[in-house]
Rosetta silent file (secondary structure, phi, psi, omega in degrees, C-alpha in Angstrom):
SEQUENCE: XXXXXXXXXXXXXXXXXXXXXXXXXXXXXXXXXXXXXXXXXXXXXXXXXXXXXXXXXXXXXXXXXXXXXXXXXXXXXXXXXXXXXXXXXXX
SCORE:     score description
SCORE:     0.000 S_00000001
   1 L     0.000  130.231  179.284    0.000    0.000    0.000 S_00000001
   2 L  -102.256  136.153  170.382    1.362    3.449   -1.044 S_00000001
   3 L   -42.639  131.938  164.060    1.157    6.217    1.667 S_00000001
   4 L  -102.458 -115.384  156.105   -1.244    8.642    1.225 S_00000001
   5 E  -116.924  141.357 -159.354   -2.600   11.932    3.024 S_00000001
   6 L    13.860   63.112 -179.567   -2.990   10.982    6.832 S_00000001
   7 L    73.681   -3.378  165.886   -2.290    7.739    6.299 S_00000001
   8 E   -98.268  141.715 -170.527   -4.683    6.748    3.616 S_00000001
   9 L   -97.511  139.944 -178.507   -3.475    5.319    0.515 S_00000001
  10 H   -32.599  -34.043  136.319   -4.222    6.717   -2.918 S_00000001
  11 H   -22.226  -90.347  174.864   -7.156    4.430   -3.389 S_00000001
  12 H   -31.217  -58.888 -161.055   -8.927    5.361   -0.353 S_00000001
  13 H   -58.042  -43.492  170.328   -8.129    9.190   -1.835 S_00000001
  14 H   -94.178   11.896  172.621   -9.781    8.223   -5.049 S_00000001
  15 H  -106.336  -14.083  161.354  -12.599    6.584   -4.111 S_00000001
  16 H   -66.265  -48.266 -152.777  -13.571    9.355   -1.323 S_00000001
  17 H   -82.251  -30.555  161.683  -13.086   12.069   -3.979 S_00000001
  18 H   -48.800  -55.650 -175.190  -15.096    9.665   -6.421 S_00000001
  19 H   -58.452  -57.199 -172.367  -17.953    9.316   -3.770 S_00000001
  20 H   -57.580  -29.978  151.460  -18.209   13.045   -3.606 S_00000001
  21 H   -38.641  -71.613 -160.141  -18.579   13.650   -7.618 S_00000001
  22 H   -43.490  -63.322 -136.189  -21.647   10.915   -7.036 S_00000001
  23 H   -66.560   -2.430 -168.841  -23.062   12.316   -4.411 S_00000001
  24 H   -71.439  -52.488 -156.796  -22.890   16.110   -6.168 S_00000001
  25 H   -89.414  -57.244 -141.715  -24.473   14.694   -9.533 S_00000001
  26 L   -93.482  -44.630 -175.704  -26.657   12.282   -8.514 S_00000001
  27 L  -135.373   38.414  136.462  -28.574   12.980   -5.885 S_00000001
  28 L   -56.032  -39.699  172.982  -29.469   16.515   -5.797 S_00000001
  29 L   -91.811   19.708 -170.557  -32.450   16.328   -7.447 S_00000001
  30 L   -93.984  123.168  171.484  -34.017   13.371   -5.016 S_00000001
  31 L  -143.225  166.556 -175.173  -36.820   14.062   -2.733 S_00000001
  32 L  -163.646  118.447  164.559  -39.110   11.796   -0.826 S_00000001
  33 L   -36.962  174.425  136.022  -41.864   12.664    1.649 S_00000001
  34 L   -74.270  -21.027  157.783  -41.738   10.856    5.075 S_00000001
  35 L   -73.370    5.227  167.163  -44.925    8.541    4.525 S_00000001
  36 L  -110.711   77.177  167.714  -43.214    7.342    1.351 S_00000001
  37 H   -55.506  -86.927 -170.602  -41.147    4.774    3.071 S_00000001
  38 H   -12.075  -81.892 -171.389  -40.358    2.195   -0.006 S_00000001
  39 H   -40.454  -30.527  177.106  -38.833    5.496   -1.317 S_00000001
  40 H   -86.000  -43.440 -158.905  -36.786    6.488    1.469 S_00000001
  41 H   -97.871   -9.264  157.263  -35.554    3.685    2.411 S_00000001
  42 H   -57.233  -55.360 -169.596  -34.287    2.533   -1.474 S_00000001
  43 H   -61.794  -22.841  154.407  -32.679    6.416   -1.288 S_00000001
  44 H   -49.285  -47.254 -161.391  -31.346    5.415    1.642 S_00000001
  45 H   -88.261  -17.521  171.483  -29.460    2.205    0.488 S_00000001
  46 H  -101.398  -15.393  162.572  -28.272    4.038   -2.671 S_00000001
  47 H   -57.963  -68.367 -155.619  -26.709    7.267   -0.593 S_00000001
  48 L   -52.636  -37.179  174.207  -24.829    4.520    1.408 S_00000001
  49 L   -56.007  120.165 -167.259  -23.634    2.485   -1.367 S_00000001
  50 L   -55.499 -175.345 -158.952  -19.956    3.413   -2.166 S_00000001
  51 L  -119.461  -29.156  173.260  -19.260    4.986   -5.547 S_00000001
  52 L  -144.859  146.289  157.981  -16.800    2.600   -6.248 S_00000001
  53 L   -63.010  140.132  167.261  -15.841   -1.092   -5.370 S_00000001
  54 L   -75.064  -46.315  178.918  -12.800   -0.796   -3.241 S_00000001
  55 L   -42.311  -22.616 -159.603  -12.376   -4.497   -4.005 S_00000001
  56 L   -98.755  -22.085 -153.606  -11.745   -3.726   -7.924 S_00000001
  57 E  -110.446  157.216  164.468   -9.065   -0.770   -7.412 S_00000001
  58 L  -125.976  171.217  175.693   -5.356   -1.013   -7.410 S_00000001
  59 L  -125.785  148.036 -154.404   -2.427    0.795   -7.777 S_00000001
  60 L  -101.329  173.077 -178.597   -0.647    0.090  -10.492 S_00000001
  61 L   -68.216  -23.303 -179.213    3.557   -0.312  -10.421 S_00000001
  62 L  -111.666   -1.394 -178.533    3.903    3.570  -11.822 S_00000001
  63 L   125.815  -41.690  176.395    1.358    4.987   -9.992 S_00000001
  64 L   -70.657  135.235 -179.220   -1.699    5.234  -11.973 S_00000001
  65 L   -52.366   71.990 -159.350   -5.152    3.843  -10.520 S_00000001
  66 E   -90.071  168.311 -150.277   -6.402    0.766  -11.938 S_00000001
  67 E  -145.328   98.545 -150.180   -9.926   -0.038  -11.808 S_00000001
  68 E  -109.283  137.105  177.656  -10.890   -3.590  -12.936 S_00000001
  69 L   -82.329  144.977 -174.907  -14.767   -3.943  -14.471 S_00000001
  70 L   -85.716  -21.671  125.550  -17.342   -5.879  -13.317 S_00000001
  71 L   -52.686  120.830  173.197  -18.165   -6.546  -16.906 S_00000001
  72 L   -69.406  154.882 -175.538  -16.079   -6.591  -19.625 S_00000001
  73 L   -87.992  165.165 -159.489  -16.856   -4.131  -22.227 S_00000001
  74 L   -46.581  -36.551 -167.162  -18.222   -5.961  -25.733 S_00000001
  75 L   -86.840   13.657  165.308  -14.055   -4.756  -27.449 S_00000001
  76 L    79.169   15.403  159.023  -12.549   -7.233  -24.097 S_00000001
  77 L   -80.568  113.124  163.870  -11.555   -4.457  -22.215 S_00000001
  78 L   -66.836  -38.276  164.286  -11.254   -5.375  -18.558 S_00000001
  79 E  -155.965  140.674  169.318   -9.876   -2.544  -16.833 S_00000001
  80 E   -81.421  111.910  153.301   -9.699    1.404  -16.872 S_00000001
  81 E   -70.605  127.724  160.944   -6.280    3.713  -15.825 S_00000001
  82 L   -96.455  174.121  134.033   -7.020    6.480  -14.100 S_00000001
  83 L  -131.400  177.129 -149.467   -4.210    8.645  -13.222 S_00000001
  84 L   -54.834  137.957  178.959   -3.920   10.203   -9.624 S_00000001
  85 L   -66.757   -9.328 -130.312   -6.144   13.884   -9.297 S_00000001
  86 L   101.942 -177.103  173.279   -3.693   14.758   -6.577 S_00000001
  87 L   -88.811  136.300  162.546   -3.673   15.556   -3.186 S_00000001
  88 L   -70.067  165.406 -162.699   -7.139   17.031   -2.001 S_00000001
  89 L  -102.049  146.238 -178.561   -7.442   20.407   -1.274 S_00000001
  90 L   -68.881  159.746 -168.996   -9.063   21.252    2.407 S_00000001
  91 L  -118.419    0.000    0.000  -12.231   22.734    2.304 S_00000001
């Protein structure tokens, strides 16, 4: 595991900064009454759900993220390089 920012490894860094994209895009426009429990409690289970498998990412030997699919896509591609955003910036 390569050292990260307080001890979290670049993974962890891109899959936090990954959750927060989601949760910006996605689920802003979501509303639910409190008597529509089905609804609440599915928007519940998808806010909780990570943004990424942790299980799928690696770090690759130079540095760059790898990100292995749970599908392959139809041309037999298996996995997607990211490479690192950086350090985050404090807010």
């Amino acid at each position: 595991m390569v050292a990260g920012v307080a001890g979290r490894s670049r993974v962890q860094l891109f899959a936090e900064q990954s959750l927060e994209l989601a949760r910006d895009q996605d689920f802003a426009r979501v509303a639910a009454r409190a008597d529509e429990r089905n609804k609440l409690e599915r928007l519940c289970r998808t806010v909780a759900r990570p943004a990424v498998s942790e299980k799928r990412l690696s770090l690759g030997a130079n540095g760059n993220v790898r990100y292995q699919l749970k599908t392959p896509y139809r041309d037999g591609t298996t996995h997607v390089i990211f490479e690192p955003l950086g350090e985050p910036k404090p807010k």
